[in-house]
C-alpha positions in Angstrom: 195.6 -28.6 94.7 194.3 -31.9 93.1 191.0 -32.4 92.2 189.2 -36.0 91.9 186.2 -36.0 90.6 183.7 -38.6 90.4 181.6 -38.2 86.7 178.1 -39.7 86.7 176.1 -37.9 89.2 178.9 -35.2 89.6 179.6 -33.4 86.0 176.9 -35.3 84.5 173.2 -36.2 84.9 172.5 -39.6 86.8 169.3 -41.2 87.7 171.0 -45.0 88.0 170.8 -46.0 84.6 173.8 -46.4 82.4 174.4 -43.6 79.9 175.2 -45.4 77.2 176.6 -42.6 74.8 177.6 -39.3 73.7 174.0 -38.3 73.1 172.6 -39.7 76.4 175.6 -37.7 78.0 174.4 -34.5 80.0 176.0 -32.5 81.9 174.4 -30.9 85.2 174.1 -27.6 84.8 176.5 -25.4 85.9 179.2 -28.1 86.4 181.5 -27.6 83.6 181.6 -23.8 84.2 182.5 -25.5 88.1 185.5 -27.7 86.6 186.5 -24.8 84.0 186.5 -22.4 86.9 188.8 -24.9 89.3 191.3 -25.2 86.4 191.5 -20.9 86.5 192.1 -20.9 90.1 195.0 -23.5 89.7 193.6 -26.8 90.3 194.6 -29.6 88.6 191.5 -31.7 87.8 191.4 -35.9 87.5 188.5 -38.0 86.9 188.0 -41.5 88.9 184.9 -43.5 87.7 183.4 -46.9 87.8 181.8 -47.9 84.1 180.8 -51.4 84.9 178.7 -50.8 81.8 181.5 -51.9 79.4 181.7 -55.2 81.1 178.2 -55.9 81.4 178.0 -55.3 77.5 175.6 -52.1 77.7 178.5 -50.1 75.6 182.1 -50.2 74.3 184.8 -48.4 75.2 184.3 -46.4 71.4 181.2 -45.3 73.1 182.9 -44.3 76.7 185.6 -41.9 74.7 183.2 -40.8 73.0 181.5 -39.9 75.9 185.0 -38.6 77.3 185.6 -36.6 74.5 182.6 -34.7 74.8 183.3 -33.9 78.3 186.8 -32.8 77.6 185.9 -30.1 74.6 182.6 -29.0 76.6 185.6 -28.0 79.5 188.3 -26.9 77.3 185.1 -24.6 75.4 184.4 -23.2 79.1 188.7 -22.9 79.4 189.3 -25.6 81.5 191.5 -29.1 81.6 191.1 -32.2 82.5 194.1 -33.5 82.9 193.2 -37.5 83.5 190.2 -39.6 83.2 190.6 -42.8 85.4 187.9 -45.5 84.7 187.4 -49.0 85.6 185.7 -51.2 83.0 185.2 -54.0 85.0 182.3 -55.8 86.7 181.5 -55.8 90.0 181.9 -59.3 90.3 185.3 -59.3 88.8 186.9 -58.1 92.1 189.3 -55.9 90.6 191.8 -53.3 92.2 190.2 -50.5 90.5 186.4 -50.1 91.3 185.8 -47.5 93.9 185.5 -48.4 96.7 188.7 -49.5 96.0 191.7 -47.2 95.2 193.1 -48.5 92.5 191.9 -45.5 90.1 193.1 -43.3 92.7 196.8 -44.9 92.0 196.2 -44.5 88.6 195.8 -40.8 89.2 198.9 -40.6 91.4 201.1 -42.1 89.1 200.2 -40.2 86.7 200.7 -36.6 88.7 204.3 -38.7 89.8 203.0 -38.3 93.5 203.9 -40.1 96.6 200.7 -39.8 98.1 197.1 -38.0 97.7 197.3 -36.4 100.7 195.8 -33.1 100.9 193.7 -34.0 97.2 189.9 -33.6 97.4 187.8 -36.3 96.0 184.3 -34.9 95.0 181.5 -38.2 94.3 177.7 -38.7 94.5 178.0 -42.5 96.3 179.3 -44.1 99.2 181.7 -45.8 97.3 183.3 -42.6 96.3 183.5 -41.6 99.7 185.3 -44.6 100.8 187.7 -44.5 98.1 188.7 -40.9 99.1 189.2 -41.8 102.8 191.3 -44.8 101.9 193.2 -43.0 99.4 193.9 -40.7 102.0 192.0 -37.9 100.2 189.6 -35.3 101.8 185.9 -36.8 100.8 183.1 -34.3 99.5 179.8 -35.8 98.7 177.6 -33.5 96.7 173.6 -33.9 96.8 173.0 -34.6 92.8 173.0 -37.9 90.9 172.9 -40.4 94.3 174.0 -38.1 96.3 170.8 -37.5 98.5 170.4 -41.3 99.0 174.3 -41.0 100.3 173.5 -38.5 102.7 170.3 -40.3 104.4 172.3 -42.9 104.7 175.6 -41.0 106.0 173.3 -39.8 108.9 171.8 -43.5 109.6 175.5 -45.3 109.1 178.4 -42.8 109.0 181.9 -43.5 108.1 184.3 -44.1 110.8 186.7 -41.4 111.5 185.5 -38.9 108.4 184.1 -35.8 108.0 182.7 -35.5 105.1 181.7 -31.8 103.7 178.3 -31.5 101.7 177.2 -29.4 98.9 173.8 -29.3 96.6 176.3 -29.0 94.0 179.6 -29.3 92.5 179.1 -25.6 91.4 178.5 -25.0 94.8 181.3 -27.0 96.0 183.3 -24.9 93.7 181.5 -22.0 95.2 182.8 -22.7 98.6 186.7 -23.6 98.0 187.2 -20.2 95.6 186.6 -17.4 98.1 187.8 -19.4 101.0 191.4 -19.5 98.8 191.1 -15.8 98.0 189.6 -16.5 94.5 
């Protein structure tokens, strides 16, 4: 099954400021042991996220590999993969395809994979936005309570999406958790 995974308030901690390098860079704990153990099971496991900081000058895209590169050896050091990181450098104001809510990330990702659709994918994020983007790219949405996540819920329960259901978790460790033994892992 494919994995999307949302990476500020998901893998990494997020209190709404930008992380604006490697060094500022944290991961939550237990959440690369959670994408490590995914990849064991069989996953595959993509990365969709929005880094407006790039286009409002806070960092460069040397500073945003950087910041992917420590994320991809702290997974392949706990045995995992990533196989893709999707990002959108643009601003909000830009109106570009790619920034969740949108789905153009999520294209990216299925392009990539050679798929004709993301059905039956599970998009993990912290934010409405990720949320949306899962439902329109026809993906099954998971929100999980860290980074903006408990904001998201409070406001799920005052404005819910449409026609979702939307699975919680504290954690994507406990996401993770959850899936393995319900797939016999």
């Amino acid at each position: 099954m494919l994995i999307i995974l949302d990476r500020d308030g998901v893998i990494n901690e997020y209190d709404g400021n930008y992380i604006c390098s490697a060094e500022d860079w944290h991961p939550i704990p237990g959440s690369i042991e959670a994408v490590a153990r995914l990849c064991n099971a069989g996953h595959r496991i993509a990365i969709a996220t929005n880094q407006s900081g790039i286009a409002r000058g806070y960092y460069g895209l040397e500073e945003l590999d950087a910041m992917h590169e420590k994320l991809e050896s702290l997974v392949e050091a706990a045995g995992g993969c990533i196989d893709i990181i999707a990002y959108c450098p643009h601003h909000p104001d830009d109106r570009c395809h790619c920034r969740k809510p949108l789905t153009g990330l999520l294209e990216q990702i299925r392009s990539h994979y050679h798929l004709d659709s993301l059905d039956g994918a599970i998009m993990v994020g912290d934010s409405r936005k990720d949320l949306e983007a899962a439902i329109a790219g026809n993906c099954q949405p998971v929100l999980v309570r860290t980074g903006n996540g408990r904001d998201t819920e409070r406001h799920l329960d005052a404005r819910p999406i449409r026609g979702a259901e939307v699975a919680v978790y504290d954690t994507l460790s406990k996401f993770t958790d959850a899936l393995l033994p319900a797939e016999g892992w």
